[in-house]
C-alpha positions in Angstrom: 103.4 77.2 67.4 103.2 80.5 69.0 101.1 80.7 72.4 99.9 84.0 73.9 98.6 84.0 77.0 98.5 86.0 80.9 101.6 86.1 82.9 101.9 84.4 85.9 104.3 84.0 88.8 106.0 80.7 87.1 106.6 83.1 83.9 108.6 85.4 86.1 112.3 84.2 85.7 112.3 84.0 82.1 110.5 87.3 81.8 112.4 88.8 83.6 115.5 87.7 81.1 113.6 89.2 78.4 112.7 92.3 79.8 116.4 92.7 81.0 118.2 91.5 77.8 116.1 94.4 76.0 117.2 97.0 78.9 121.3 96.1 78.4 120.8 96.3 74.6 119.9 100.2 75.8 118.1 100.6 71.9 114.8 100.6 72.7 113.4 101.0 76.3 114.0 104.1 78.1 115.0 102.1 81.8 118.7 102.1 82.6 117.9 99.9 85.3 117.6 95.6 84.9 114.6 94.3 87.1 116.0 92.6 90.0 114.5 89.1 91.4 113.0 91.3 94.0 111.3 93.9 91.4 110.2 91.7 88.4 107.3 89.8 89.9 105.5 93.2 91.2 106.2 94.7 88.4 104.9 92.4 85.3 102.1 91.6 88.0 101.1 95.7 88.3 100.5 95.9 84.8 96.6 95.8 83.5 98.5 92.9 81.4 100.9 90.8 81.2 100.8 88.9 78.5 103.6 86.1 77.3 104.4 84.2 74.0 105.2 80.5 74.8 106.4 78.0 72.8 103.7 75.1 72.4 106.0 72.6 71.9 108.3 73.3 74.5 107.2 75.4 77.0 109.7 78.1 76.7 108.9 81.7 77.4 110.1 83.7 74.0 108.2 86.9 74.5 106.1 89.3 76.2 103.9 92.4 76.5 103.2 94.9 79.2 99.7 96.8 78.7 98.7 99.8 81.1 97.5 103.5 81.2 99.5 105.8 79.4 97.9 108.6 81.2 95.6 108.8 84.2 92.2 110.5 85.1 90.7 112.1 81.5 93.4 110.9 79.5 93.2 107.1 81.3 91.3 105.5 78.4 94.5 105.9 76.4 97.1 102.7 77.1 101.0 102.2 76.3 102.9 99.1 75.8 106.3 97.6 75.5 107.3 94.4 74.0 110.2 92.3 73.9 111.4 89.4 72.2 114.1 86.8 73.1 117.0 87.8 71.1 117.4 84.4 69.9 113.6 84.2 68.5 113.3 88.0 67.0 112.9 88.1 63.0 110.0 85.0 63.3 107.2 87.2 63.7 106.5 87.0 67.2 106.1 90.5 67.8 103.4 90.9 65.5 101.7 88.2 67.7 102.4 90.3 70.7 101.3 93.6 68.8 98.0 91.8 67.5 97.2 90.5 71.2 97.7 93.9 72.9 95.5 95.6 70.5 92.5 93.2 71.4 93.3 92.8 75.2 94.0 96.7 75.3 90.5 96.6 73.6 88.8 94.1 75.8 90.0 96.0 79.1 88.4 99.3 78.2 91.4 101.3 76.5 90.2 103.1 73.4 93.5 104.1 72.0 96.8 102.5 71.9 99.5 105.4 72.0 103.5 104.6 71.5 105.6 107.7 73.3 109.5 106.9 72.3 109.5 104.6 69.3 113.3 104.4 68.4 113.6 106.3 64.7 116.2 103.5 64.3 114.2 100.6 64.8 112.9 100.3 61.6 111.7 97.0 62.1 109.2 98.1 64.5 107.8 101.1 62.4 107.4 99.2 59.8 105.3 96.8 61.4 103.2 99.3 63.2 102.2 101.1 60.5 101.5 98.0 58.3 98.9 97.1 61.1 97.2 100.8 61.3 99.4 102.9 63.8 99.1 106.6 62.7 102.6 108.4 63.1 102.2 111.8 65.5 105.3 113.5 65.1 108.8 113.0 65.3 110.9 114.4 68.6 114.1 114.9 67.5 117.1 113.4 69.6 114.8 112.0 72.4 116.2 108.6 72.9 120.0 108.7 74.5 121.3 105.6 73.3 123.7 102.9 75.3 126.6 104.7 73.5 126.1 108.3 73.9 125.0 109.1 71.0 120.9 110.4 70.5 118.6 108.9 68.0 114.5 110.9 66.8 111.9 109.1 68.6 108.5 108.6 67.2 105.2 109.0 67.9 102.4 106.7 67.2 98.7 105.4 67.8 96.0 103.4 66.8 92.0 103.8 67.9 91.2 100.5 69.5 
């Protein structure tokens, strides 16, 4: 079983693994960059969430969500996230989880609308599963996401109302 709950500072090392293992695939965040030991804590911890899926049974960290603004000022009712699954969990569902409990918490903090800037056109996976729980496509920017190698893929634009 499948918890999701707020990051805290024990969380950070795996996390951190996570987030990075995402960042070197270089498919689907825009950083270059790995969080350092130095960065990661500040950074899940700046978020307006943090939230991670742990394993009941175990204790392991096998996910996680970052939740926060997309915009500021008249447009800071309008939030963003990113997700990320440990490569050896993806394909059991978890990210729906995450999805799901960003789309209440984004809810619960105040957001009204849940807005995705650079979903790969490639990552099918994901598409398909924001649409199937109510994400409205915006457009299509064509070659927007430079890839880990070389090559440019669409991104996509999506949102939900909260």
């Amino acid at each position: 079983m499948i918890t999701i709950r707020k990051y805290n500072r024990q969380d950070m090392a795996a996390a951190m693994e996570i987030w990075n293992e995402v960042v070197r695939e270089g498919v689907a965040f825009p950083q270059v960059e790995e969080l350092t030991g130095q960065e990661a804590d500040g950074f899940f911890s700046s978020q307006s969430y943090t939230g991670v899926a742990e394993d009941s049974e175990s204790g392991e960290i096998i996910g996680l969500y970052i939740l926060h603004p997309n915009n500021v000022g008249r447009c800071g009712h309008i939030s963003n996230t990113s997700y990320a699954v440990k490569s050896a969990k993806r394909g059991q569902h978890i990210g729906e989880q995450l999805v799901k409990d960003s789309l209440v918490m984004g809810a619960r903090l105040g957001f009204r609308i849940l807005q995705f800037n650079a979903v790969v056109a490639a990552n099918v996976h994901a598409l398909h599963l924001y649409e199937r729980l109510g994400f409205t496509r915006l457009g299509r920017i064509p070659q927007g996401f430079l890839m880990k190698d070389g090559h440019y893929e669409d991104i996509i634009l999506l949102y939900i109302e909260l």
